[in-house]
ZAFIRO-943892 format. One line per field, with one value per residue (C-alpha): residue in one letter; residue number from 1; x, y, z. Coordinates in pm, 1 decimal, always signed. Layout:
<nodes>
palum	c(a, ...)
fike	c(NUM, ...)
xx	c(X, ...)
yy	c(Y, ...)
zz	c(Z, ...)
</nodes>
This chain:
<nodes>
palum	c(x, x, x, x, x, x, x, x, x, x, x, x, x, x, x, x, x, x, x, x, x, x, x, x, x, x, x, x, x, x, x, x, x, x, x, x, x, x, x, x, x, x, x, x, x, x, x, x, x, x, x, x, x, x, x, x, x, x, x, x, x, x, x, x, x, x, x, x, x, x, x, x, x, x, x, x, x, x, x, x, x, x, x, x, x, x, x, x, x, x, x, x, x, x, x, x, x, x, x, x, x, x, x, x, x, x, x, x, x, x, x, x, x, x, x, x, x, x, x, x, x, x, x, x, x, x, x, x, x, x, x, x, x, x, x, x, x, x, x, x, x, x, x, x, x, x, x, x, x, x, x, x, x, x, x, x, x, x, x, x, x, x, x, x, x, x, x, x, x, x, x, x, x, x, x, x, x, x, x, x, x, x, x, x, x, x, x, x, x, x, x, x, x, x, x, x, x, x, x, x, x, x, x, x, x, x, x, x, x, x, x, x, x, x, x, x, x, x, x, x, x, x, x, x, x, x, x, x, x, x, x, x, x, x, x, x, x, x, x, x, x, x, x, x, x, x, x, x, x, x, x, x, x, x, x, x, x, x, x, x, x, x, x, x, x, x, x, x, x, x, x, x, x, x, x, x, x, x, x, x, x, x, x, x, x, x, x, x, x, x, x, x, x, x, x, x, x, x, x, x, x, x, x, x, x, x, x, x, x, x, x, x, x, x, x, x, x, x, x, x, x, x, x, x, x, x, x, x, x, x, x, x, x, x, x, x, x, x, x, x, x, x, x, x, x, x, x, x, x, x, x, x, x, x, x, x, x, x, x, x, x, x, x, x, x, x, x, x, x, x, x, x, x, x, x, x, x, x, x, x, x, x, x, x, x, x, x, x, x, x, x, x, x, x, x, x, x, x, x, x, x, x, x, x, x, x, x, x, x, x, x, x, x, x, x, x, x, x, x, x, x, x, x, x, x, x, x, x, x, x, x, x, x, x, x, x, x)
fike	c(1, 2, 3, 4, 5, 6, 7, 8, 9, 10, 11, 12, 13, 14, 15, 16, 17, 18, 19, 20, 21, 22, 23, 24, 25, 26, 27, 28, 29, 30, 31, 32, 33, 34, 35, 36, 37, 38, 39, 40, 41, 42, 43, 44, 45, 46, 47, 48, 49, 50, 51, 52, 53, 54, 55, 56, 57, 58, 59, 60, 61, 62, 63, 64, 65, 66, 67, 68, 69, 70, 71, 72, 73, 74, 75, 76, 77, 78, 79, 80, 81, 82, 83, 84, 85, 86, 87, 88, 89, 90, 91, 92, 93, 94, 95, 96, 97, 98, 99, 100, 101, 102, 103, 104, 105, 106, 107, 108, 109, 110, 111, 112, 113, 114, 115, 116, 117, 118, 119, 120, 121, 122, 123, 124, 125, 126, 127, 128, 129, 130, 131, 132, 133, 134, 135, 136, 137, 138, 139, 140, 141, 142, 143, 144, 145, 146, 147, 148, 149, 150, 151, 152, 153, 154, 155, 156, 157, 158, 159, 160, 161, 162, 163, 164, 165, 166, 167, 168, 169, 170, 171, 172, 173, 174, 175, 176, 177, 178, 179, 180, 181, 182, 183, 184, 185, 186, 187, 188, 189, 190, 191, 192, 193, 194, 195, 196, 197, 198, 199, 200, 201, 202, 203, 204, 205, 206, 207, 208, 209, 210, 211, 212, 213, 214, 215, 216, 217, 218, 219, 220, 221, 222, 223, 224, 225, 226, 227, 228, 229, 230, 231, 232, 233, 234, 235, 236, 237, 238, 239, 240, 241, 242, 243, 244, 245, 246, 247, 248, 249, 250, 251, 252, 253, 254, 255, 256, 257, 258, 259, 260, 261, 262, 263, 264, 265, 266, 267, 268, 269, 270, 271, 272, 273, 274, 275, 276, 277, 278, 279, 280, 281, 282, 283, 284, 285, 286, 287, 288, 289, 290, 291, 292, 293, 294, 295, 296, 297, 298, 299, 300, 301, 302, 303, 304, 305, 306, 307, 308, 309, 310, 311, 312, 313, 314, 315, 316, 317, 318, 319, 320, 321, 322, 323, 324, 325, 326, 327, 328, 329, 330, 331, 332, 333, 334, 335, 336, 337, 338, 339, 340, 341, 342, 343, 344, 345, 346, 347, 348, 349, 350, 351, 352, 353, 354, 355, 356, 357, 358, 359, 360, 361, 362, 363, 364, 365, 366, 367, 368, 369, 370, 371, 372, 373, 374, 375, 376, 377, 378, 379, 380, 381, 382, 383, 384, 385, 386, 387, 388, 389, 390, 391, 392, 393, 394, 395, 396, 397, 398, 399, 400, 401, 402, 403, 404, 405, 406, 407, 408, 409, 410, 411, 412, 413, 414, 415, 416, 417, 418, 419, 420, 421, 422, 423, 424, 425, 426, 427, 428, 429, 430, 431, 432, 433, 434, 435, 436, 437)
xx	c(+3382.4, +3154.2, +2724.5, +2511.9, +2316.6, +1925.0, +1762.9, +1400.9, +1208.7, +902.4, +883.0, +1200.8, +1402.8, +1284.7, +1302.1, +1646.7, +1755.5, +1517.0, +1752.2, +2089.4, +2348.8, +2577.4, +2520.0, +2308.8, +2178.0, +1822.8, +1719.0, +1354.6, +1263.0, +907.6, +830.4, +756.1, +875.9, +635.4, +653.6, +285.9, +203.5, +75.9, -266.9, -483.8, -694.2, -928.8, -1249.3, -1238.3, -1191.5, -919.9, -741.1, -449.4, -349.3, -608.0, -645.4, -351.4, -437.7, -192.6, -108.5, +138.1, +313.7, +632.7, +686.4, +912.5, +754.3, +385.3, +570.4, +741.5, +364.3, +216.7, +443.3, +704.9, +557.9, +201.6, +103.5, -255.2, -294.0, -428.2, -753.4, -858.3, -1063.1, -1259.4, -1294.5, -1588.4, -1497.5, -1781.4, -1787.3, -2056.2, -2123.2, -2431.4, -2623.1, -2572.1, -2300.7, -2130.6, -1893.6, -1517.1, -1336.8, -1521.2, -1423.7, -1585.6, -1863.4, -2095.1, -2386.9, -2678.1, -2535.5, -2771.4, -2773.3, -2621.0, -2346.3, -2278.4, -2315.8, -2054.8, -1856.0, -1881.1, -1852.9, -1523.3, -1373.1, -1458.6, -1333.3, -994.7, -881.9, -1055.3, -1170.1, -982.3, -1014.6, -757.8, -535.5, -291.8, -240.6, -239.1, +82.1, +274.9, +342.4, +177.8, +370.0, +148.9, -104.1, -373.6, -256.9, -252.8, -628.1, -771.6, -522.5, -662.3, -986.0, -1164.6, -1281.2, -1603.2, -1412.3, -1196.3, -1429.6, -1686.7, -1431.0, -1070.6, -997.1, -1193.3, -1065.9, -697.8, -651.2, -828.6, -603.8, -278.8, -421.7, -242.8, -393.0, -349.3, -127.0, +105.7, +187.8, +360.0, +236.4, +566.1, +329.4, +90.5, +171.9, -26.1, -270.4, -460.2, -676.8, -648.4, -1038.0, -1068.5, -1385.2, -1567.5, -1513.6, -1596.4, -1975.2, -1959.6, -2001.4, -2266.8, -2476.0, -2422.6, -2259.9, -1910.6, -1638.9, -1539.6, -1221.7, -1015.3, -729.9, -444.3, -644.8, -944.4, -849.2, -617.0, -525.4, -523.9, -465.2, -682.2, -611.0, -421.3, -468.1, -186.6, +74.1, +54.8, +253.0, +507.3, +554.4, +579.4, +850.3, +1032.9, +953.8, +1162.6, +1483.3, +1829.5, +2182.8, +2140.5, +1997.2, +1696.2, +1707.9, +1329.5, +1282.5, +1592.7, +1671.9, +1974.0, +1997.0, +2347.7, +2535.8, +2883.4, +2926.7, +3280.0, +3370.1, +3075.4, +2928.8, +2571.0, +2480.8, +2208.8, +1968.6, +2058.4, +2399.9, +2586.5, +2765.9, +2695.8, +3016.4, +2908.5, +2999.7, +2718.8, +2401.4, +2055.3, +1763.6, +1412.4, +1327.8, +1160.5, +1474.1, +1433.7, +1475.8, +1816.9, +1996.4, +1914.2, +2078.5, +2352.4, +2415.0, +2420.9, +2707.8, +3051.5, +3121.8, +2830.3, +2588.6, +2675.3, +2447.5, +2260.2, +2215.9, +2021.6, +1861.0, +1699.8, +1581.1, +1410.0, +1265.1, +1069.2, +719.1, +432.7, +87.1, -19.8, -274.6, -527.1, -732.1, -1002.3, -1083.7, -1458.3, -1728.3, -2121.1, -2354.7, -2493.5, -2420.1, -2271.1, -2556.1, -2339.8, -2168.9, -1857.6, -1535.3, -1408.0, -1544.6, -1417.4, -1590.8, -1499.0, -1756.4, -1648.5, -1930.9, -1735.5, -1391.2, -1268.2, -1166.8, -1208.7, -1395.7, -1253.9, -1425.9, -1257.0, -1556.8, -1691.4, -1388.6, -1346.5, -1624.3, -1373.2, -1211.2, -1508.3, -1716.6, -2056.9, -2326.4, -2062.5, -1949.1, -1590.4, -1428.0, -1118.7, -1219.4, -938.3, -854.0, -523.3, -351.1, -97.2, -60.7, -344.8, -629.0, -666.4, -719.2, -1042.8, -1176.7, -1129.8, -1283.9, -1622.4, -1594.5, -1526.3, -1901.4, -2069.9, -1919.4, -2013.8, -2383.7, -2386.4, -2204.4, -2503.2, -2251.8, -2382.2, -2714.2, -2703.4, -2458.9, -2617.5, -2468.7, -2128.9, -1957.0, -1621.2, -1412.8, -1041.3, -816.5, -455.6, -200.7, +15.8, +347.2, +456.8, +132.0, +184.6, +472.7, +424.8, +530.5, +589.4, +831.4, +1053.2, +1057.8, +1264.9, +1558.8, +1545.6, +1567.9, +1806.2, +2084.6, +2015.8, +2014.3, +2396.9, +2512.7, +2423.6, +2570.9, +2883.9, +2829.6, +2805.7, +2464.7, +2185.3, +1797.3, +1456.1, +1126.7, +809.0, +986.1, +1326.5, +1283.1, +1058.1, +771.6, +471.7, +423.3, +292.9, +370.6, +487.5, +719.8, +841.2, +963.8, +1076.2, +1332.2, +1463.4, +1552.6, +1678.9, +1961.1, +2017.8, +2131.5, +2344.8, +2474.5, +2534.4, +2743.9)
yy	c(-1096.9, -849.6, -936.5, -782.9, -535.9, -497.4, -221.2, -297.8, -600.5, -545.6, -786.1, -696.0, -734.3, -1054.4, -1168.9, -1111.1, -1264.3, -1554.9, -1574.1, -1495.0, -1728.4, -1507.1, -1380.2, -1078.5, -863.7, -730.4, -417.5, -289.3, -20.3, -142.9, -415.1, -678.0, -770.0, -716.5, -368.6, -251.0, -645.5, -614.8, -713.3, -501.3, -684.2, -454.6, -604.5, -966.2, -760.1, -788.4, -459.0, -475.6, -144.7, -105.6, -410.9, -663.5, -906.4, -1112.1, -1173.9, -1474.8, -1433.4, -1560.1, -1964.0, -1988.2, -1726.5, -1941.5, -2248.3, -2121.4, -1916.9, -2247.5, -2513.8, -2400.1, -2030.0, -2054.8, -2430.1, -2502.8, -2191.7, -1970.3, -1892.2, -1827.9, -1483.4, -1385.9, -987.5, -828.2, -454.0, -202.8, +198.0, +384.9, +696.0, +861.0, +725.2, +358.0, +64.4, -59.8, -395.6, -284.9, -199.1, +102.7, +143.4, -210.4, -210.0, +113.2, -18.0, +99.6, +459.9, +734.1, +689.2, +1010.4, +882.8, +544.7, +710.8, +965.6, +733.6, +523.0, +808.4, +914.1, +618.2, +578.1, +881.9, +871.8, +502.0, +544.0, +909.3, +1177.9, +1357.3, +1103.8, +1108.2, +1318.9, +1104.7, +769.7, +900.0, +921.7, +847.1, +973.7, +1274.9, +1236.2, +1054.5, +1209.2, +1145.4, +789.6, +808.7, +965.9, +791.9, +472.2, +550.4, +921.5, +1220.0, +1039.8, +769.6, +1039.1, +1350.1, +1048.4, +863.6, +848.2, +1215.2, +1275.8, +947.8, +954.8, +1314.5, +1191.3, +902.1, +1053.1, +1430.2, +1642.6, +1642.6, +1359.1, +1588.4, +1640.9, +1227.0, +1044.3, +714.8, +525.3, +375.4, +210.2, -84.8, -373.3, -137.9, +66.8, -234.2, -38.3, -178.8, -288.6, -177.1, -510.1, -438.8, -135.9, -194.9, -519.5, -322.2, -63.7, -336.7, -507.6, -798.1, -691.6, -857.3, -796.6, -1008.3, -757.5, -612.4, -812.2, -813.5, -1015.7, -1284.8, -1313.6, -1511.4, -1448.3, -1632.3, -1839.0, -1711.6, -1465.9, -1169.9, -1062.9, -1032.5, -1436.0, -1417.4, -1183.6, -1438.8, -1727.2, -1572.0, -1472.0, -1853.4, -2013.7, -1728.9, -1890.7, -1787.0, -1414.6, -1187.8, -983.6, -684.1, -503.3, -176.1, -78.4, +180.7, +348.1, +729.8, +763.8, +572.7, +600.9, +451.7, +482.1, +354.8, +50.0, +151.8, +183.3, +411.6, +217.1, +428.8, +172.5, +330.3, +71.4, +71.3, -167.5, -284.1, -436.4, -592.5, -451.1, -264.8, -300.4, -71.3, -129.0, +190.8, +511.2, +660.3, +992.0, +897.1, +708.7, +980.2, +1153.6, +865.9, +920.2, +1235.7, +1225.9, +959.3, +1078.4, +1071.3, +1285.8, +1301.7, +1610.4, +1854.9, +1743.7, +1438.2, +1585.4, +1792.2, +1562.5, +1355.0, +1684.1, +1653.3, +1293.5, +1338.3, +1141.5, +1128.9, +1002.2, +805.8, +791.3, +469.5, +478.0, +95.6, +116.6, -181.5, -194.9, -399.8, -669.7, -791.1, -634.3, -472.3, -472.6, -764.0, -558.9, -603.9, -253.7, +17.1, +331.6, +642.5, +965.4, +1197.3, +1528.0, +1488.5, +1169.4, +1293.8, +910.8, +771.1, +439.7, +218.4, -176.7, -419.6, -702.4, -910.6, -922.1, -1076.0, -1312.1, -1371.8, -1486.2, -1110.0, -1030.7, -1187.8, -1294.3, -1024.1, -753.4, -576.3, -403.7, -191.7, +29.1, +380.6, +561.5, +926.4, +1073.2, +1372.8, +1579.5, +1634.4, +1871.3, +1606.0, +1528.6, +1144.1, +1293.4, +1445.4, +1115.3, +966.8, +1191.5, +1136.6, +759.5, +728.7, +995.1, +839.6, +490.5, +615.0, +772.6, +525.0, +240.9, +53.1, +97.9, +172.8, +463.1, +583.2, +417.8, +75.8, +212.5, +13.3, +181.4, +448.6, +454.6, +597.4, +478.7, +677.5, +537.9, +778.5, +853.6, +556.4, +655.7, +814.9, +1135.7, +1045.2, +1368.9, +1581.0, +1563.2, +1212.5, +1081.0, +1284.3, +1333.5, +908.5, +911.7, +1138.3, +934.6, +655.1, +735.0, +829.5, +473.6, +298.1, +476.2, +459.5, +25.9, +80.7, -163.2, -87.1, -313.8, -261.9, -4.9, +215.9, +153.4, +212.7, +428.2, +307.0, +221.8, -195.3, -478.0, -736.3, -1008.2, -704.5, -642.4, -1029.4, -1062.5, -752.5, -886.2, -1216.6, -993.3, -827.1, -1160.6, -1301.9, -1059.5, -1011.9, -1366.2, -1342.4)
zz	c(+1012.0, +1078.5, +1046.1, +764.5, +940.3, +821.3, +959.2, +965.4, +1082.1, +773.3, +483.0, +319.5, +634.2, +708.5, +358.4, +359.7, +641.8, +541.9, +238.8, +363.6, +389.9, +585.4, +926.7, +977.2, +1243.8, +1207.9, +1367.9, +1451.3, +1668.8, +1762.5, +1999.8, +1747.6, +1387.2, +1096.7, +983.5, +892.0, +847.0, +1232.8, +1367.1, +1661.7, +1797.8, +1977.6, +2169.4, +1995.8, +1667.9, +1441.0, +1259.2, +982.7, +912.7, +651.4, +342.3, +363.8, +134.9, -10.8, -372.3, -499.0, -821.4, -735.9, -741.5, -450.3, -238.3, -313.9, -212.5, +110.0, +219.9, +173.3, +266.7, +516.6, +665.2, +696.5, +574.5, +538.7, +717.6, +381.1, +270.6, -62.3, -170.6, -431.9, -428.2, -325.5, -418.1, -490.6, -629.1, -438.4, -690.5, -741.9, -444.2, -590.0, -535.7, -893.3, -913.3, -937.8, -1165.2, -1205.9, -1565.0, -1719.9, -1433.0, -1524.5, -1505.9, -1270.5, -1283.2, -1430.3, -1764.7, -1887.8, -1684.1, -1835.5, -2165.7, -2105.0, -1993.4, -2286.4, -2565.9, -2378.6, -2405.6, -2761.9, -2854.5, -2673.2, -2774.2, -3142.1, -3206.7, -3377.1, -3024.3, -2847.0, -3140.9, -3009.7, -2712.1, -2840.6, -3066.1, -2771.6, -2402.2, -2154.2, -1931.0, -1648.6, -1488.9, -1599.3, -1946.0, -1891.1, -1759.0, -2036.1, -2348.7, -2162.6, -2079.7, -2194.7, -2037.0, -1876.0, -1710.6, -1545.1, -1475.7, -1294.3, -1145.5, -1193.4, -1137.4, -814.6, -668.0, -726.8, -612.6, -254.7, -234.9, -342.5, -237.2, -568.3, -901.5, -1111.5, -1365.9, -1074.0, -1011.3, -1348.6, -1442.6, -1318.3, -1103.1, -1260.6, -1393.2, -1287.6, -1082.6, -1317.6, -1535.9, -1905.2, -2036.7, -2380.2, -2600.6, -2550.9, -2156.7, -2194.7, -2360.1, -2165.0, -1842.6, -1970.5, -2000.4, -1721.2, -1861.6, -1707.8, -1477.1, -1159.7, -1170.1, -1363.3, -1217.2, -980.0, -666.3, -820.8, -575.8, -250.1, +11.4, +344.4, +697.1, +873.9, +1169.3, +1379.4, +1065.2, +850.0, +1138.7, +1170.3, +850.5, +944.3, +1286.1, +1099.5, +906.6, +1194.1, +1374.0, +1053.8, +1062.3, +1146.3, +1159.0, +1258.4, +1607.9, +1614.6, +1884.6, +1858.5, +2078.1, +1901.2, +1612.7, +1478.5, +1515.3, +1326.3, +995.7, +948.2, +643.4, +572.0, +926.6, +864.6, +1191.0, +1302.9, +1661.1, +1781.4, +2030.9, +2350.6, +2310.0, +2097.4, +1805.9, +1575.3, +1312.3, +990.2, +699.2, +435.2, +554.8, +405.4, +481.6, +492.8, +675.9, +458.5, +221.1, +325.4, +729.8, +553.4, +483.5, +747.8, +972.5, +697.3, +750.5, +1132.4, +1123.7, +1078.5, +732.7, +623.9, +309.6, +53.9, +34.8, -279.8, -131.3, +166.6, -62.1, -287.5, -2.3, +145.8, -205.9, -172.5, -72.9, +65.7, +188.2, +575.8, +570.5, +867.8, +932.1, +1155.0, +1320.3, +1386.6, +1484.3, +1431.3, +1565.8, +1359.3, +1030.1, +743.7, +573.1, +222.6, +88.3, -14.3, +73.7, +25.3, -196.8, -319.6, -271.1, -548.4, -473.9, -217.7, -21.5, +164.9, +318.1, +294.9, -72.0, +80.7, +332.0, +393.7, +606.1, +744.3, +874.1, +550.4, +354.1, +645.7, +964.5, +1227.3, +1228.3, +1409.9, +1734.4, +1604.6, +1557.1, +1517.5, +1166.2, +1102.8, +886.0, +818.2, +706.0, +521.3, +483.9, +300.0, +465.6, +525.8, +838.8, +862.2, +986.4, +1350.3, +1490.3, +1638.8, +1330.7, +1172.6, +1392.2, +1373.2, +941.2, +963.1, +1130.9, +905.2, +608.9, +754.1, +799.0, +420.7, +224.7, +380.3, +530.6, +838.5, +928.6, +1221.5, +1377.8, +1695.7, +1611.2, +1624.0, +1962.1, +1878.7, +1635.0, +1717.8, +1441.3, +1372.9, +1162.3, +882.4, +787.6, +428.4, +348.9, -46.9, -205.7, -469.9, -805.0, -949.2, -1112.5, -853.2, -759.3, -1058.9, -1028.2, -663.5, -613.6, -862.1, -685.0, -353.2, -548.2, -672.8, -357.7, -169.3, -446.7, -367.2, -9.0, -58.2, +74.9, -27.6, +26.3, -33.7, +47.9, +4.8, +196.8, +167.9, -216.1, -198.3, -407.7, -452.9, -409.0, -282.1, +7.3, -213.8, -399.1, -42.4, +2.9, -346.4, -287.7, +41.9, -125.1, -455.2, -156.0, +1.9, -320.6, -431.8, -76.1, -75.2, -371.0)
</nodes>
C-alpha cells in the first residue's frame, strides 16, 4: 500500500506523522524540518523568526512537550509586553492599561468605551454582529480605544483598514475589557495578564527550533527527504512530481504548505484544477512580514519583552527582544531584538534594516545607534493572511474542491489562517486521526 504523503516538515507535518499509525512520507524543501519554528543563531545570538512563544491548552500536547519531546527542558514566562504611545511605555493590553498617557487621552479613551458598551451612541452596534473588524473594535471598546490605538496599529500589522479584515479572526486574540477593567486601568490599578499570551513557555535551550528537533528525534514508522519539494499533484492518479525528479505514489496526501501554492501544484499535475478553483486561490491574500535581527551593546535598557508601537512616526508596529524574555539568547553584555515591519512586497531588506535602528533609537530601546553590533533582516512570506470580503468565499470554493479531490490540509498555512503553534500540532494530530480511521 502506498505511504501517506505530508508535504511540509512545520508543526502540522510533524504532528501528523507524530500521530499516524500508518506509514507516511514527509516532504520539506528546506534543509531542516521545523517550518518557521527555526533558530539563527548569528554571533552567539539567538533569532526565531520573530516571538515564538509557546502556549499549552491541549492536555496531551502539555503532556507530550513536557514529558516525552522536550522534558524538563521548558521554561516558564510571565509577559513583559509594553505600548509605547505618546512618548511613554504603558503595560499591555493597551485597552485596561491607560494609565500614564496624557490625560485627555485616558479620558477619551474611557468616555468611548462608555458610550459604545452602555451609551445610546453604541446602541446600534451592540444590537447586532459586527460586519467588520472595525465594528468589533469599537462595539467592544469605543471610538478612543480605536482612534489611539486599535486603528493605527492593526492597519500596520495587517496593512488595509480595519473595515477591510472581518472579525473571523479574533477570537481568543483581541481581550474584549469589561467596565471595571476598563476604569481599573485609568487608574493604574490594571492587569497585565489579560489576554492568552499572559504567560508562555519556552525552551531552555537551543530556541524554538529545539522543539521542532525533538519532535522529529521521537517520529517512527515513516521517511523524511528535506531539500525536496513537489512542483506537480496529480490527484486523480495519487501521484506527487517531486523536484529530484521522482514521482511519489500515495495513498492520501496532506498539506502543510500555503493553500494558494496548493493549487497551483494542483493545477500543474495532470488532472488539473477548474478555473474557479484557480481563481479563488488568486483571490487569498496576505501580508510579508520583514524581521530585522539586530544586537546592542549592553543591557536591555527596557524591561519589555515586546511592545507595540501605533503611532506613523515608527515604520515598525512591533519591536520583540529575545534577551530580555530569556538572558541565555544572548552572550553577556549584549541586548537583542526582532524589529518587525508588514509589507507587500514594496520594502527592501536594506531599508529595513536602516528603520529597525531608527526605530530602535526612538522607541528607547536602545540608546544610540552606536551600540548597534549588527542589523540583518529576514523575510517571512504570506506572515498574516487578509480576512476580508474575499477570503470567506474564496476558501470556501478551494475548500470544496480538495474535499472532492480526497485532499486533506492542516496548519497556518495549509488552512490558511490565522493561529498559533499549539493550533498547528493540534490540526496535524486532528488529520492523523481521521487518516487513521
Amino acid at each position: 500500500m502506498e505511504p501517506i504523503v505530508i508535504l511540509g516538515a512545520g508543526l502540522a507535518g510533524l504532528s501528523a506523522a507524530h500521530f499516524l499509525q500508518r506509514p507516511w512520507r514527509l516532504i520539506e524543501k528546506s534543509d531542516r524540518v521545523g517550518g518557521l519554528i527555526k533558530t539563527e543563531v548569528i554571533d552567539g545570538c539567538y533569532f526565531d523568526p520573530t516571538g515564538h512563544w509557546l502556549h499549552l491548552r491541549d492536555l496531551e500536547i502539555k503532556e507530550l512537550v513536557n514529558t516525552r519531546w522536550l522534558p524538563g527542558q521548558m521554561v516558564s514566562i510571565q509577559r513583559k509586553a509594553a505600548i509605547f504611545s505618546r512618548g511613554v511605555f504603558t503595560r499591555f493590553p493597551y485597552q485596561v492599561n491607560t494609565h500614564g498617557l496624557p490625560p485627555e487621552v485616558v479620558a477619551e479613551n474611557l468616555i468611548g468605551y462608555v458610550e459604545a458598551v452602555y451609551g445610546e451612541k453604541g446602541r446600534a452596534l451592540r444590537e447586532r454582529e459586527p460586519r467588520n473588524f472595525a465594528e468589533f473594535i469599537l462595539r467592544h471598546m469605543g471610538e478612543g480605544f480605536a482612534k489611539n490605538f486599535m486603528f493605527p496599529y492593526n492597519k500596520k500589522l495587517w496593512t488595509v483598514d480595519p473595515s477591510e479584515l472581518s472579525a473571523e479572526w479574533v477570537g481568543r486574540f483581541v481581550p474584549r475589557p469589561s467596565l471595571k477593567e476598563v476604569v481599573d486601568g485609568a487608574l493604574g490599578a490594571g492587569s497585565d495578564a489579560l489576554g492568552y499570551n499572559a504567560s508562555f513557555l519556552y525552551p531552555r535551550e537551543g530556541g524554538i527550533e529545539s522543539l521542532a528537533r525533538a519532535m522529529l528525534a521521537h517520529l517512527k514508522g515513516g521517511e523524511l527527504s528535506v531539500r525536496t519539494e513537489p512542483t506537480a499533484i496529480d490527484w486523480k492518479a495519487r501521484q506527487v512530481t517531486l523536484s529530484d525528479g521522482r514521482s511519489l505514489g500515495y495513498s492520501q496526501l496532506l498539506s502543510t504548505m500555503s493553500l494558494p501554492g496548493l493549487v497551483r501544484l494542483l493545477a500543474k499535475g495532470g488532472s488539473g484544477v477548474p478555473d474557479e478553483v484557480q481563481a479563488a486561490a488568486g483571490r487569498l491574500r496576505a501580508t510579508t512580514v520583514t524581521y530585522v535581527c539586530v544586537a546592542a551593546r549592553g543591557k536591555n535598557p527596557q524591561p519589555w519583552h515586546w511592545i507595540y508601537l501605533p503611532e506613523p512616526e515608527f515604520q515598525t508596529y512591533r519591536i520583540g527582544s529575545p534577551s530580555a524574555v530569556y538572558e541565555p539568547l544572548a552572550p553577556p553584555d549584549t541586548s537583542t531584538f526582532y524589529v518587525e515591519y508588514s509589507h507587500h512586497g514594496e520594502l527592501s531588506m536594506a531599508q529595513a534594516e536602516r528603520y529597525a535602528v531608527e526605530d530602535l533609537v526612538r522607541s528607547r530601546m536602545v540608546h544610540s545607534a552606536d551600540d548597534v553590533l549588527f542589523s540583518q533582516a529576514r523575510e517571512i512570506p504570506h506572515a498574516y493572511v487578509l480576512y476580508d470580503d474575499a477570503y470567506g468565499p474564496a476558501k470556501t470554493e478551494i475548500l470544496r474542491f480538495l474535499e472532492h479531490a480526497g485532499l486533506l490540509i492542516a496548519g497556518r498555512y495549509g488552512q490558511w489562517e490565522y493561529s498559533s503553534m499549539e493550533d498547528a500540532i493540534l490540526a496535524g494530530r486532528a488529520c492523523a486521526r481521521r487518516l487513521n480511521g
